[in-house]
N, C-alpha and C positions, 0 to 999 in steps of 0.2 A: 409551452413555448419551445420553439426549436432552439441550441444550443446557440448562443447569445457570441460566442466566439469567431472571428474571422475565417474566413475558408484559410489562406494563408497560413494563418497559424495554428489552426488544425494539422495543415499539410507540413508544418514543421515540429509539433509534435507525432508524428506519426514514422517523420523521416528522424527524428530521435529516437523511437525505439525499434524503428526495424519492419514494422508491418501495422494495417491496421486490423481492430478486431474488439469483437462487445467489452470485453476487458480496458482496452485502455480507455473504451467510449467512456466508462464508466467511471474513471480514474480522469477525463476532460470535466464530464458532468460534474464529479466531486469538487473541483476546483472551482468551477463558476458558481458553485453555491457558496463555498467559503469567499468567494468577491460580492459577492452579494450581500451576505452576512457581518464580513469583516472592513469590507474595502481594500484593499493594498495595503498593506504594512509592510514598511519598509527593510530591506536588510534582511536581518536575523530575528525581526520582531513578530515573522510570523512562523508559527509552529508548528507542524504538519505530524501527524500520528497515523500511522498504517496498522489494521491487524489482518494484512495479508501480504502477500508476496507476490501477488499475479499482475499481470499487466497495465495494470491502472496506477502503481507509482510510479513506474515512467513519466507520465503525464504529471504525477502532481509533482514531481522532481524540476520537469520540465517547466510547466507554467510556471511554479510559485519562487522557482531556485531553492528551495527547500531543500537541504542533502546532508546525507549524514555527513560529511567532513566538517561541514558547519554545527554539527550538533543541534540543528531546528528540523530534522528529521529523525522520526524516530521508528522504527517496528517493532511489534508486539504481534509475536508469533503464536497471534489467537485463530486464524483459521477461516474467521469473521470477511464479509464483504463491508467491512463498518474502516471509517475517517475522522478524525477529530482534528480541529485547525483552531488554535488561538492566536491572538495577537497581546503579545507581550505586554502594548503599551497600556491597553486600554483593561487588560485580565479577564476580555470578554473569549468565549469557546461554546465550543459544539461539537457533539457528535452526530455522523451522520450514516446508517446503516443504510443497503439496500433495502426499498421494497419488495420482499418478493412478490408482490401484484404486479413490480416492473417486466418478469418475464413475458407474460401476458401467453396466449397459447403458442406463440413462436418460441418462446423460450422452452416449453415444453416439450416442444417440437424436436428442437435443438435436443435436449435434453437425453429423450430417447434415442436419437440421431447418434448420441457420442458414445451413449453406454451401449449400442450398438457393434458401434466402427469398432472401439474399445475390450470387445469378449475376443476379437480377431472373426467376427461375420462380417465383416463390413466388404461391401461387393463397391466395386468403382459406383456405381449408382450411389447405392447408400451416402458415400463420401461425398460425391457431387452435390446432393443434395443437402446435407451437413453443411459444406461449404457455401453455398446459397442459404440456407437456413442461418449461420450466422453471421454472413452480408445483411440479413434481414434484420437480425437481432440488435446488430449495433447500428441499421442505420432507426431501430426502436427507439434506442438509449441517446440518440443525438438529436430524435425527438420529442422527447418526454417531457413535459412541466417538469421544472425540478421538485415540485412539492409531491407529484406523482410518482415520482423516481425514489427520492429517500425518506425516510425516516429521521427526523431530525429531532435531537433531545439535547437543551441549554449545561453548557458544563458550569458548575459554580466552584469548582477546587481551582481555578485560575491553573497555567500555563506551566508544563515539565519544567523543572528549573534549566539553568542554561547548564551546559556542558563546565566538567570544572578539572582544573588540573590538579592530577593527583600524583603521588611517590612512586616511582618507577624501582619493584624490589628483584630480586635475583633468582630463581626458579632452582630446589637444589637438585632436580632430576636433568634437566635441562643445558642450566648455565646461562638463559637466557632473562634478558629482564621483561618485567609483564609486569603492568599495570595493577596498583597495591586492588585494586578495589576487584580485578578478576583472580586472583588469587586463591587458593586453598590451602587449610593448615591440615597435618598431620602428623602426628610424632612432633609434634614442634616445630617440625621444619615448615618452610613455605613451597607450597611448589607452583606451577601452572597447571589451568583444568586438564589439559591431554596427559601429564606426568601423573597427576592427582588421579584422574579416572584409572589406568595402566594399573595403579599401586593401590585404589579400592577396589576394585577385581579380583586382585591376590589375598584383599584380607578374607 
C-alpha cells in the first residue's frame, strides 16, 4: 500500500528537512509502521531509536516529536538502516530494519549510479540519471507495503529507560563542568573525553 500519510504532511516533512530523497522516504515509511504498530503515544511515551544518521530521522523527529532534547530519541551509531520505537505506556517495541529486496533493481540501479559519480567519472549524464534514478527510488519507498519494505522483529527488553539527571563534575584539564556519567578518570583526577583523549595519546 502506498504511504498511508497526507500529501500535506509529507510536504511538510520534507519542508523540515530541506529537500526530498529515498532517505527521508524511508525514515516517513519507518514511522507509519511504528503508528501502525504503536498507535500514538502520547508525549514522551513514545521512543524512537536510530542506528543511522542519514536522512530518515528528520522525518522520525518530525512525525513522532521524538528529539533528543526530550531524551525519547536516541542514536546508536551502528551504521544499520534499522528503527526501534516503544511506547513507554504499554512496554510494547519493535525493531524495524530495511529490506534489502526493498531496493529492487532501481536501487541497484542507483547504486552503481553513485559509486560511479563518486570515483569523480561521473559525466553530467551520469548525474542526471542518478538524479532520476533516485526520484525513482523514493517515489519506490512511498510505495512499498510496509511489510515489504521492513523487516520487523518484536522487542521484549521494554523501552530505554527515560533520561535521568546526573552530578555535573569539574574537568581538571579543562575547568569546565561535564556531566558525571561522560566523564573519564586518570591519575585520579576527572577529566572530560577531549582532555582524557589529548593525555591518553601521551601515555
Amino acid at each position: 500500500m502506498p504511504c498511508a500519510f497526507p500529501d500535506a504532511l509529507i510536504k511538510e516533512t520534507i519542508a523540515f528537512h530541506g529537500h526530498s530523497c529515498p532517505g527521508l522516504a524511508i525514515g516517513i515509511r519507518a514511522v507509519e509502521l511504528a503508528f501502525r504498530e504503536l498507535g500514538r503515544p502520547e508525549d514522551t511515551n513514545m521512543v524512537a531509536v536510530a542506528e543511522t544518521d542519514m536522512c530518515g530521522v528528520d522525518a522520525i523527529q518530525f512525525l513522532t516529536d521524538c528529539t533528543y532534547g526530550k531524551g525519547n530519541f536516541l542514536h546508536r551509531d551502528y551504521g544499520k538502516m534499522a528503527f526501534s520505537f516503544f511506547d513507554r505506556n504499554t512496554g510494547k517495541g519493535f525493531r524495524a530494519v530495511l529490506n534489502p529486496e526493498a531496493w529492487g533493481e532501481i536501487g541497484r540501479e542507483m547504486g552503481e549510479l553513485t559509486s560511479l559519480d563518486a570515483s569523480g567519472k561521473g559525466t553530467p549524464e551520469i548525474r542526471e540519471r542518478l538524479m532520476e534514478t533516485r526520484r525513482r527510488m523514493q517515489d519506490r519507498y512511498m510505495d512499498l507495503d510496509l511489510d515489504d519494505m521492513f523487516l520487523v522483529a518484536v522487542l521484549t527488553d521494554g523501552p530505554p529507560r527515560p533520561a535521568r539527571i546526573l552530578e555535573s563534575l569539574v574537568c581538571k584539564g579543562c575547568g569546565e563542568t561535564v556531566m558525571e556519567s561522560r566523564t573519564r578518570r586518570m591519575g585520579g583526577e576527572t577529566f572530560c573525553i577531549p582532555c582524557f583523549e589529548r593525555r591518553e595519546q601521551k601515555v
